[in-house]
Structures are given as structure tokens and as C-alpha cells.
C-alpha positions in Angstrom: 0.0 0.0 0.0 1.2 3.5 -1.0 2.0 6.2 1.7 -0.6 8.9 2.2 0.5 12.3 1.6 -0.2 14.8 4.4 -3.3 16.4 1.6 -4.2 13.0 1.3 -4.5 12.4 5.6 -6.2 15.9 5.9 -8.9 15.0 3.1 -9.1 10.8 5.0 -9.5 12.8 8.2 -12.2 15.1 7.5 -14.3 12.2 5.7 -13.3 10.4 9.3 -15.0 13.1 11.2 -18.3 13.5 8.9 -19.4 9.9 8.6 -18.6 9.8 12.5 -21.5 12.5 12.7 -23.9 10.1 10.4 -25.4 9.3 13.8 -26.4 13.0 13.8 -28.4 12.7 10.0 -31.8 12.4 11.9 -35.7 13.0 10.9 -36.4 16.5 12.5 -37.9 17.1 15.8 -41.7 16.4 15.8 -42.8 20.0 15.6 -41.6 20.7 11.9 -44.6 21.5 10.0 -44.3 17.7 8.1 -47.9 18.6 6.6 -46.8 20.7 4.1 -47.7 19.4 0.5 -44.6 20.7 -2.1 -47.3 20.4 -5.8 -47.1 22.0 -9.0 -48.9 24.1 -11.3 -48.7 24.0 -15.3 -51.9 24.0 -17.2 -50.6 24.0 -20.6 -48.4 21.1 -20.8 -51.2 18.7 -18.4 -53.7 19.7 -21.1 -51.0 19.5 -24.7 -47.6 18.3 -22.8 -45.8 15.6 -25.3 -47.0 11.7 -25.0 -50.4 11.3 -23.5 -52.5 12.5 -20.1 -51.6 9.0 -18.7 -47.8 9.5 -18.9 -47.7 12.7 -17.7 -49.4 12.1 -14.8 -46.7 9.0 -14.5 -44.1 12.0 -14.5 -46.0 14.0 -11.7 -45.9 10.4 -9.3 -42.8 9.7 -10.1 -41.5 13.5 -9.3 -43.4 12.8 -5.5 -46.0 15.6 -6.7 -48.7 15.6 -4.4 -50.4 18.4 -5.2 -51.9 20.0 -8.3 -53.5 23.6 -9.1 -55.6 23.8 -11.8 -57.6 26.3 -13.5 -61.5 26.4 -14.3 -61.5 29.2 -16.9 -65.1 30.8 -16.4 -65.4 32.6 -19.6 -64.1 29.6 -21.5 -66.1 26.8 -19.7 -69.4 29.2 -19.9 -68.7 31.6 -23.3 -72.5 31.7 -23.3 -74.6 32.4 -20.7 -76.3 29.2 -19.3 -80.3 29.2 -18.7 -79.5 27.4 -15.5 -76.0 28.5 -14.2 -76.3 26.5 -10.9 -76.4 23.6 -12.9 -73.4 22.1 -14.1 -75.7 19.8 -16.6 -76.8 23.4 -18.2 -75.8 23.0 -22.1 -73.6 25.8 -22.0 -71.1 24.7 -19.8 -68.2 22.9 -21.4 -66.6 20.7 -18.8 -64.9 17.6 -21.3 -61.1 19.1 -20.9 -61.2 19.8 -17.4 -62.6 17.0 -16.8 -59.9 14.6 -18.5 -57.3 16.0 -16.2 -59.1 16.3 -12.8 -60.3 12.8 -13.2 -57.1 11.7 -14.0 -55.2 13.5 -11.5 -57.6 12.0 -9.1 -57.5 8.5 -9.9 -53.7 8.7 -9.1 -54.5 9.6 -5.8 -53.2 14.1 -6.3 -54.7 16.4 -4.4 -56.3 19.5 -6.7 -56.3 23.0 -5.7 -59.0 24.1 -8.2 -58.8 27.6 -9.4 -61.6 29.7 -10.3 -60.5 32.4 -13.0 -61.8 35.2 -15.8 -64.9 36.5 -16.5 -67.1 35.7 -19.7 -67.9 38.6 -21.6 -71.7 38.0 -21.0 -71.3 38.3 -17.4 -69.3 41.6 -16.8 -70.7 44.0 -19.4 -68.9 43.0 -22.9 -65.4 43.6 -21.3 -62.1 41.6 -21.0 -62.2 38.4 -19.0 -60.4 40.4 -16.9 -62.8 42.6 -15.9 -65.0 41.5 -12.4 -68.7 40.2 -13.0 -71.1 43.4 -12.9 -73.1 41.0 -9.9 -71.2 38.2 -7.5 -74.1 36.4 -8.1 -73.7 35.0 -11.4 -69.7 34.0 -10.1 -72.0 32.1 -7.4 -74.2 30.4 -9.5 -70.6 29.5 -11.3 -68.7 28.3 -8.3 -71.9 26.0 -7.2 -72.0 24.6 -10.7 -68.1 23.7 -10.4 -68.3 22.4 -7.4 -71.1 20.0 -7.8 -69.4 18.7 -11.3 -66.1 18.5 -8.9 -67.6 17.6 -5.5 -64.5 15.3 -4.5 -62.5 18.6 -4.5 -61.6 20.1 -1.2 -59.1 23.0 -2.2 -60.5 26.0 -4.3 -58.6 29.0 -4.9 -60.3 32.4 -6.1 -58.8 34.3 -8.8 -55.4 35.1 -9.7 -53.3 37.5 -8.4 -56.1 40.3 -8.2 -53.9 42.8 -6.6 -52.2 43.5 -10.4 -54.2 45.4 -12.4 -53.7 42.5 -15.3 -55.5 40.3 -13.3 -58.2 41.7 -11.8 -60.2 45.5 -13.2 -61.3 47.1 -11.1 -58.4 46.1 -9.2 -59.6 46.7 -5.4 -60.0 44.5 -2.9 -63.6 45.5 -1.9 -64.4 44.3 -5.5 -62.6 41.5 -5.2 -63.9 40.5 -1.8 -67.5 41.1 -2.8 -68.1 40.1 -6.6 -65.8 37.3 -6.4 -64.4 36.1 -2.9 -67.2 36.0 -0.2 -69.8 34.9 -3.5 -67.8 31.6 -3.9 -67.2 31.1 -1.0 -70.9 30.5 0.4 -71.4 28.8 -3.2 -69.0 25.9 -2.5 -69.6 25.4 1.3 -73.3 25.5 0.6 -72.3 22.1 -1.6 -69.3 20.6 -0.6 -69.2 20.0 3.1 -65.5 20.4 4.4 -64.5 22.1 1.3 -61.3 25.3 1.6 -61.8 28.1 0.2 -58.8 30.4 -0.2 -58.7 33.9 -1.2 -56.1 36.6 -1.7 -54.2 34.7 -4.5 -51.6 37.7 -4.4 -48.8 38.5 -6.4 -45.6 39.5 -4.3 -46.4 43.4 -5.5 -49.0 45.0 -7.0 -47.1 45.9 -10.3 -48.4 49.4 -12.3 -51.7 50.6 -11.3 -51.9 47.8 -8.3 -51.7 47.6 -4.7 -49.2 45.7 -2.6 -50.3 42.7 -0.6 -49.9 44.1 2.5 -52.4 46.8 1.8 -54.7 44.4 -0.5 -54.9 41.6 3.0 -55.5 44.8 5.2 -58.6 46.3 3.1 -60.0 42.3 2.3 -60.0 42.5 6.0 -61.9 45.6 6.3 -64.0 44.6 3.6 -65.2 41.1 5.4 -63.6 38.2 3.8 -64.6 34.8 3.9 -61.6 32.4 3.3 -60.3 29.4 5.3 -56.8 29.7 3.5 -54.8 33.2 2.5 -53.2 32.2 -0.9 -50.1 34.5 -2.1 -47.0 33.8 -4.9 -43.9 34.8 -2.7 -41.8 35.3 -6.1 -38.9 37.0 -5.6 -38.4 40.5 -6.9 -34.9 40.6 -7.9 -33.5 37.1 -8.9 -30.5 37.8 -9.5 -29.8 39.0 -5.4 -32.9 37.9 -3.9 -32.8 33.8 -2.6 -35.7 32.3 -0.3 -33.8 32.4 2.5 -32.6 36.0 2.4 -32.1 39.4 0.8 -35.6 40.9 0.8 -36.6 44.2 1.1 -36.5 45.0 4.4 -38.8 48.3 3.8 -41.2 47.7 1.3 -44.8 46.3 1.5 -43.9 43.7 -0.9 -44.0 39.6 0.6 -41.5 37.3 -1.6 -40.5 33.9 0.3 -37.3 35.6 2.0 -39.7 38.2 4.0 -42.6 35.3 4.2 -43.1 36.2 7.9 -44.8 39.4 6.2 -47.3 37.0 5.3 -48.0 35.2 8.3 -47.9 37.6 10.6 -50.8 39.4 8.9 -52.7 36.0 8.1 -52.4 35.6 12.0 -53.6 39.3 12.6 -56.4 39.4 10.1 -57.5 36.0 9.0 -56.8 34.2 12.6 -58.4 30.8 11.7 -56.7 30.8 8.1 -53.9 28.2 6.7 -51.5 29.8 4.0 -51.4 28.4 0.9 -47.8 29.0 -1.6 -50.1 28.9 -4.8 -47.0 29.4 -7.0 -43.0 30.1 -6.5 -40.4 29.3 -8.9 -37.1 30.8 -10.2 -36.5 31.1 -13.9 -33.0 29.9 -15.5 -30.4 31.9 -17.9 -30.9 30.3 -20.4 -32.6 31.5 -22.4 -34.0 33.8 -19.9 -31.1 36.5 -20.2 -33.0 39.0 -18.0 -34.6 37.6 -15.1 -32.9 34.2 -15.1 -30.7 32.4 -12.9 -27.7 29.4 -13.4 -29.9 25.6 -13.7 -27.5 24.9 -10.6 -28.7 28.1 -8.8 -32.5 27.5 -9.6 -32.0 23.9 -8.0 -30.2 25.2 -5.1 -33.8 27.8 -4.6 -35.7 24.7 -5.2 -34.4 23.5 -2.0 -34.2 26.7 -0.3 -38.0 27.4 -0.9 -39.2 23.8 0.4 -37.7 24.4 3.8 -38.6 28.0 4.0 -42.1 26.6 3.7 -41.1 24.2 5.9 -40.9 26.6 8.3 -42.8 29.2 8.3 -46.2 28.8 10.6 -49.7 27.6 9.0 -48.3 27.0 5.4 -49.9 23.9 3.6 -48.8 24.1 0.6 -46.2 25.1 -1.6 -46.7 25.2 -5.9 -43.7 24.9 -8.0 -44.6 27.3 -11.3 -44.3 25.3 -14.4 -43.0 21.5 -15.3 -41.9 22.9 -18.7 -40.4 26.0 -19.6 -43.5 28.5 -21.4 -42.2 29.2 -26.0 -42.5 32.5 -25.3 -39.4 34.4 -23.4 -41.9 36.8 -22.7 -44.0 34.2 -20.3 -42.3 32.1 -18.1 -38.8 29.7 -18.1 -39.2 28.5 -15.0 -39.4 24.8 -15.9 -38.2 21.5 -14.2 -37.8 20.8 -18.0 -36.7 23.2 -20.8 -38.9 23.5 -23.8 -37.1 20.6 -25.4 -37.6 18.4 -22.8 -34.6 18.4 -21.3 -34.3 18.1 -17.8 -32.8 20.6 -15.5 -31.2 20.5 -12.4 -34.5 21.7 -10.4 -36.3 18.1 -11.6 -33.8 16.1 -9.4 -33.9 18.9 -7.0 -37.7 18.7 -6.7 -37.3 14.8 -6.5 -34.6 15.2 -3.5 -34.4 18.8 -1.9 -31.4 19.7 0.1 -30.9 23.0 1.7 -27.9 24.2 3.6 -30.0 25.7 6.3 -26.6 27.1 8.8 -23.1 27.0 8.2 -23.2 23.0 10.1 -26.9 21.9 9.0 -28.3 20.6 5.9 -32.0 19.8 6.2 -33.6 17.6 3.1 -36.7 15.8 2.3 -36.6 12.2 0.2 -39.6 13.3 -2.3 -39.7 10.6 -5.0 -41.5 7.6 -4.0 -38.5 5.6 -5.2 -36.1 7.2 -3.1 -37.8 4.9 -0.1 -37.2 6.6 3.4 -33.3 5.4 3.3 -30.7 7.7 1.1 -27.2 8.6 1.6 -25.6 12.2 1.7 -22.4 12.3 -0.3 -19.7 14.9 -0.8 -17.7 15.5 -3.6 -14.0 14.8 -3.1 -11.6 15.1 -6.2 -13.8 13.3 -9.5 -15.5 11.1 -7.2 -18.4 11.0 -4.9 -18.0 9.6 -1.5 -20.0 8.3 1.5 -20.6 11.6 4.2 -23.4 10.0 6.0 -26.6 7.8 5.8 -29.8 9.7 6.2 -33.3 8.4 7.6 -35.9 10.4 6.4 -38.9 11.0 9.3 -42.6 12.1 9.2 -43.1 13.6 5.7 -39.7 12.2 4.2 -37.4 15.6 6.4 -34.5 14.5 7.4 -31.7 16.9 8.8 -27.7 16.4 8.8 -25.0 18.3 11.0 -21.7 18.1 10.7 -18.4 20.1 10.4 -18.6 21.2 6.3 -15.9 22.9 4.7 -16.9 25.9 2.4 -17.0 25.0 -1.5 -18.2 21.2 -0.3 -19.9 19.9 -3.3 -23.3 17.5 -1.8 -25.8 15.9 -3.2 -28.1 13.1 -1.9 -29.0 9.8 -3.4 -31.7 7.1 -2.5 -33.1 4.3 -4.4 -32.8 5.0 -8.0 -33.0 8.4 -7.3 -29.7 11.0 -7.5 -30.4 14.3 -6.2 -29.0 18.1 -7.3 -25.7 19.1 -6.3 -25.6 22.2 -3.9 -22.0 23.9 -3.0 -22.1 24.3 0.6 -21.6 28.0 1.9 
């Protein structure tokens, strides 16, 4: 056997040391918020994705999805007005593509946050879809038409980010509460018993022309809501400096994931009996997205960033990745797990296996994919190789949390099963 050289010793040593603190790579304590359900949201490709319905719903159990938001489009599932809105047998309604992708998405056992969006022209005076109904009580009559067609749904969602002007006209949240929120709301309760109904749906700013969350949450308060979940988009507003673990705007009335406790401080102020629903959060990639985009290996890094700061935070149910596939148009969104080719990016095994360096001696992680199993190993990158750092047994929920002595520029990554997670660098 060769002599070590002393590089050689100091590089045995340290691996010495961190699979000596394996025993330390334990599920988290028991009052980590394990309910949190990490979904996704992307319309287009469940409706026209490549292959069939079948085998992308494959995709979303083998990626550990478990849940889905999906979209009712009002003005496109009722583009005439129905002689019986309240009834979802009415010949107007047009429920055949929605309905191959909720039935399918329940017969794989995915939870559905259905999302009730956009006006028909009929019902808001000839204007865009964007426009509020001229009377909440033809969004109702909607709602409890949707809701008996879909009565095995639990989670609505109302509207779309109505604090930006593109969203939502006019764009005020006594409109919103009272043509929309509070209509719905006693619609689907009146039919499904147990049912959630969130509102709010905010984006992190109100954009041109719109209002900030925080003052959009304080005037739905004033204006009466009725909602058992506040949803809100914590995107972050500068990509390029902002992560989900820090750099926020201190100041400003915005809420983005790295100044969440914005949100549920306010939630707990306002809404007191409310959960907090993530109804969408993604990072783009450069490429192609040359302006707002980050590196592949930096939007994997935020993947796991964002699931423990939902992990976290108090109340939060649910947190929506933004897109499976990357939108054709660099004008819409490339926030993909996959690029428009197909090709997978370093979020997808991210999303399989997050790991987030969570202090400068902790990495906290969740085994995702259902063939990961509850058994992975953590590994470290040393030289061209990748070597044992400890073995990892994944609690309540699949968390499991490793601390240890990690030098800065440590390459990890986790693997269980057949699964190989993303690389992070530690910091």
C-alpha cells in the first residue's frame, strides 16, 4: 500500500469526522410543520404536454407531486350564458377538458387546488375576461355549478393574483372580496361540506396601477372576507440578489419567500383561523431567460431553499412549484423543471430530492420521490469522485436533517433508491 500524503490524511480525516457524525443525520424534531404538501402548477403542458395525459401524470408520481392547481377558466367553460347557471348539466357549460385532467389527477391519488379564474364577456358588461362580474351572483351560480361537477375537490382557490391590475379590473380588494371572494365562497360550502376556500391569490407586488399585498390583505380584511386559506405567490423581486432564505426588502410592503413572515404575521392578525397556501414560486433559468434568469444549478439550489422555507414558516400547507416545462415564449415564463425541449434541468432532481444548507453545520432535506424509499445517503464531492458523508433516515413527511463540520465549496448531493439528487456547494 502506498503512503498517504499529508493532503491525502487531511482529506481521510475530515471524511473520518463527517461519517462519524452520520449518527447526527436524523428526521427532525416532531414539531416541523411535516404537513406541508410541495405540488405543481402548469396547465398548458397537463392539457398538450408531449405523450399522453396517462404519462404525464406518470411523471407527476414519479417526481413525488402531491399536489396540483388547476384552473376552471369561467369565460371559457361558460362563453354563453347558461339558462341554469347553478347547474353544471346546463348546455352551456363545457366541462370535457377539465374533466380529463381532474379525473385523472384524481385517480392517481393528487390532491387538486382548483382555481376559479376570468370573466365571460356575457357576465361583466362585454369587457375583457379580466374585468369582475357586474353581480357576484352569477360568479355564485358558477362556483356552485363547479363544485357540484367536482364535489370530490376540497381545495379551491379564487382568482389570480387580483392585486395586479392584469389580473383583476377594477383592481380593489372591496371588488374582489364582494363580486368574487365572499360569493364563492358560500357557493361551495353550501355544496361541498369540508370544502377550503382560499382567497387573496396575491402576487408579491401589485405591479403598475396595483396595490401591494400588505395593503390588498388589510382592506379584504376591512371589507369582510370569507376564506379558510390566504393564498399568495412569494416570487422573488430581484432574482438575480434575492434567494428564499434572504435578501428581501426590508422596507417595502412587498412579501416574496425571504420576507414570508410578512405574510403570516398578517394572516395571523387578520385572518386568525386561516392556513397559507404557496399557490406558485419558482425561479427562472439563464438560459434563455437573459434577463430575469438564474444558473440551472442556482434554480436547483432555490428549489431546495424554498421547500424548507415553507417548511418553516407557521400555518403553510402548501407550496406550488410554477411550471413543469419552460413556457415558447421568453416573454411568459422559463421556470421549468424541463426546458422547452424536454430536457431536464437541475431543479427536476432537485424537486425529486431537496437539500438546503440551512446554517453553516446543518443541511435539512426531504426524500420526495416515491423511489427514493425513506433510506438515502448524503455524499460529498472529493476530487472526481463522490464519497459516502453520512446515511440519512428520512422522518414524518420524508425531512430529514444532517449536522456536521462542512468545509466551504463542499460539493453534496443526496441519493436514494434509483434516485440522484442536485448538487448544492455548501456555503
Amino acid at each position: 500500500m502506498q503512503q498517504m500524503t499529508s493532503s491525502k490524511l487531511a482529506v481521510a480525516a475530515a471524511l473520518f469526522a463527517a461519517v462519524a457524525l452520520s449518527s447526527l443525520s436524523t428526521a427532525p424534531r416532531a414539531d416541523a410543520a411535516t404537513g406541508v404538501k410541495y405540488g405543481l402548477t402548469d396547465d398548458a403542458w397537463l392539457l398538450h404536454g408531449q405523450g399522453s395525459l396517462e404519462s404525464r401524470l406518470n411523471k407527476l408520481d414519479a417526481l413525488g407531486v402531491r399536489v396540483v392547481r388547476f384552473t376552471l377558466r369561467w369565460d371559457q367553460i361558460a362563453a354563453r350564458r347558461p339558462a341554469t347557471p347553478s347547474d353544471p348539466a346546463d348546455a352551456a357549460y363545457h366541462w370535457t377538458a377539465p374533466d380529463a385532467v381532474l379525473d385523472g389527477l384524481r385517480e392517481h391519488g393528487i390532491d387538486v387546488v382548483l382555481q376559479l379564474l376570468g370573466t365571460p364577456a356575457w357576465a361583466n358588461g362585454h369587457k375583457p375576461s379580466n374585468y369582475a362580474p357586474t353581480s357576484g351572483r352569477t360568479f355564485a351560480e358558477f362556483a356552485s355549478a363547479a363544485a357540484q361537477q367536482y364535489p370530490w375537490v376540497r381545495r379551491w382557490l379564487i382568482w389570480n393574483e387580483p392585486n395586479q391590475v392584469r389580473w383583476l379590473r377594477p383592481t380593489t380588494a372591496p371588488t374582489y372580496t364582494t363580486k368574487l371572494l365572499n360569493p364563492a365562497y358560500t357557493a361551495i360550502h353550501s355544496v361541498i361540506r369540508g370544502a377550503q376556500v382560499a382567497g387573496g391569490g396575491t402576487a408579491p407586488r401589485g405591479s403598475r396601477g396595483g396595490i401591494s399585498p400588505i395593503a390588498w390583505m388589510t382592506a379584504m380584511h376591512a371589507a369582510h372576507a370569507k376564506l379558510d386559506a390566504y393564498a399568495h405567490n412569494p416570487y422573488p423581486l430581484d432574482p438575480k440578489r434575492e434567494s428564499p432564505l434572504k435578501g428581501g426588502c426590508a422596507h417595502c410592503t412587498t412579501i416574496t419567500m425571504a420576507t414570508l413572515t410578512r405574510l403570516t404575521t398578517r394572516v395571523a392578525r387578520y385572518f386568525p383561523r386561516a392556513r397559507i397556501w404557496l399557490t406558485e414560486y419558482a425561479y427562472q433559468t439563464n438560459p434563455p431567460d437573459r434577463l430575469l434568469g438564474v444558473t440551472p444549478a442556482l434554480q436547483a439550489r432555490y428549489v431546495g431553499e424554498g421547500a424548507f422555507a415553507a417548511y418553516r414558516a407557521a400555518k403553510v400547507d402548501l407550496l406550488i412549484q410554477f411550471l413543469y416545462r419552460d413556457e415558447p415564449n421568453l416573454a411568459r415564463f422559463q421556470s421549468g423543471l424541463v426546458s422547452l425541449r424536454n430536457r431536464a434541468k437541475p431543479s427536476l432532481a432537485a424537486f425529486e430530492l431537496p437539500l438546503a444548507q440551512i446554517s453553516p453545520t446543518t443541511l435539512w432535506g426531504q426524500l420526495r420521490a416515491p423511489a427514493a424509499g425513506t433510506t438515502g445517503r448524503l455524499e460529498r464531492r472529493v476530487g472526481s469522485h463522490w464519497s459516502a458523508l453520512a446515511t440519512v433516515h428520512a422522518g414524518s413527511g420524508g425531512y430529514f436533517r444532517f449536522t456536521g463540520k462542512l468545509p466551504r465549496g463542499t460539493q453534496v448531493r443526496v441519493r436514494a433508491g434509483k434516485v440522484t439528487g442536485a448538487t448544492i456547494t455548501v456555503r
